[in-house]
C-alpha positions as CSV (number, residue, x, y, z in Angstrom):
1,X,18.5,-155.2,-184.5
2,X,22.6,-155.3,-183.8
3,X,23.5,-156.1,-180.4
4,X,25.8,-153.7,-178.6
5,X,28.0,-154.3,-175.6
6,X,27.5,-152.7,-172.9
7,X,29.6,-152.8,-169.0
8,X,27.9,-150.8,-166.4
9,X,30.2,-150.4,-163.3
10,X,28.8,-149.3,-160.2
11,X,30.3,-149.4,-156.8
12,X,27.4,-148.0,-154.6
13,X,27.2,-149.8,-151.5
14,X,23.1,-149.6,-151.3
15,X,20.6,-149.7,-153.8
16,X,19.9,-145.8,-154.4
17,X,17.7,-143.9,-157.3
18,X,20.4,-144.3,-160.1
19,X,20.4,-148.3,-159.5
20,X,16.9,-148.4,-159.3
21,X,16.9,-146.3,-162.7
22,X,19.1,-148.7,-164.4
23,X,16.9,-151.7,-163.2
24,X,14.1,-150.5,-164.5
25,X,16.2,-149.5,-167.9
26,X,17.2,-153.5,-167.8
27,X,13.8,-154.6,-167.5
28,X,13.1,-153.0,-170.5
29,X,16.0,-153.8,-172.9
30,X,17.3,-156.9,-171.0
31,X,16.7,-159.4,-174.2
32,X,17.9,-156.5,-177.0
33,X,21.5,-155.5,-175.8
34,X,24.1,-157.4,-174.6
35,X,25.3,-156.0,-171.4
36,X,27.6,-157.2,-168.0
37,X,27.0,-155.4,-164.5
38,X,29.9,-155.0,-162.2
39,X,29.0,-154.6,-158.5
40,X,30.2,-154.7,-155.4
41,X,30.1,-158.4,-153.7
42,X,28.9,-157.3,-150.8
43,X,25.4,-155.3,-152.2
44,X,23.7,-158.7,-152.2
45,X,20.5,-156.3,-151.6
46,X,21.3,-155.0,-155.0
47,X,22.4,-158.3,-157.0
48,X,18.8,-159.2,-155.0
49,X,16.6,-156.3,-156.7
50,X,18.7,-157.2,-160.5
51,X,17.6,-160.7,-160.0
52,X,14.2,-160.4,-159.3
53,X,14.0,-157.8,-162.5
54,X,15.0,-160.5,-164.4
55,X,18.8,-159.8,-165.3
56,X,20.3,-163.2,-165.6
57,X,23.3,-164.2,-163.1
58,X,25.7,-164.9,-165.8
59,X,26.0,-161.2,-166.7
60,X,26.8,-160.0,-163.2
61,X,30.5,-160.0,-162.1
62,X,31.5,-159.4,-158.5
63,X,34.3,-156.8,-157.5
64,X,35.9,-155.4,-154.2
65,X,35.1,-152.2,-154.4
66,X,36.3,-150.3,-150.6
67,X,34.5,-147.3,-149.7
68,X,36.4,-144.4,-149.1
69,X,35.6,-142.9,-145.8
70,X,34.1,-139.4,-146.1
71,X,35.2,-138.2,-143.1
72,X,39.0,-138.8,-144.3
73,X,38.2,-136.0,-147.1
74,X,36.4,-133.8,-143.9
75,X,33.2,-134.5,-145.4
């Protein structure tokens, strides 16, 4: 089977229904495609939850994602 590459970005600040859909996609296909996960280094609840799935450190890079405040856009 080829390897593809695959980067997954996600910024979420929690650990909410699409994370938990892609954890459970990793768990899966963790040893058949080559991937990297971008998250926010603050979501250590998330980095937690990919760990103990099984995704190996090495393949998750840490960015500084800032929220944008809702209420700035009135919602």
């Amino acid at each position: 089977m080829k390897k593809e590459k695959v980067l997954y970005v996600d910024t979420c600040h929690d650990v909410a229904g699409g994370q938990r859909s892609l954890i459970a996609l990793l768990e899966k296909i963790n040893k058949k495609v080559d991937f990297n996960i971008l998250i926010d280094k603050r979501n250590d609840k998330y980095k937690k939850e990919l760990l103990m799935s099984g995704v190996d450190e090495k393949v998750i890079f840490y960015i500084d994602s800032k929220p944008l405040n809702s209420r700035l856009l009135g919602g």
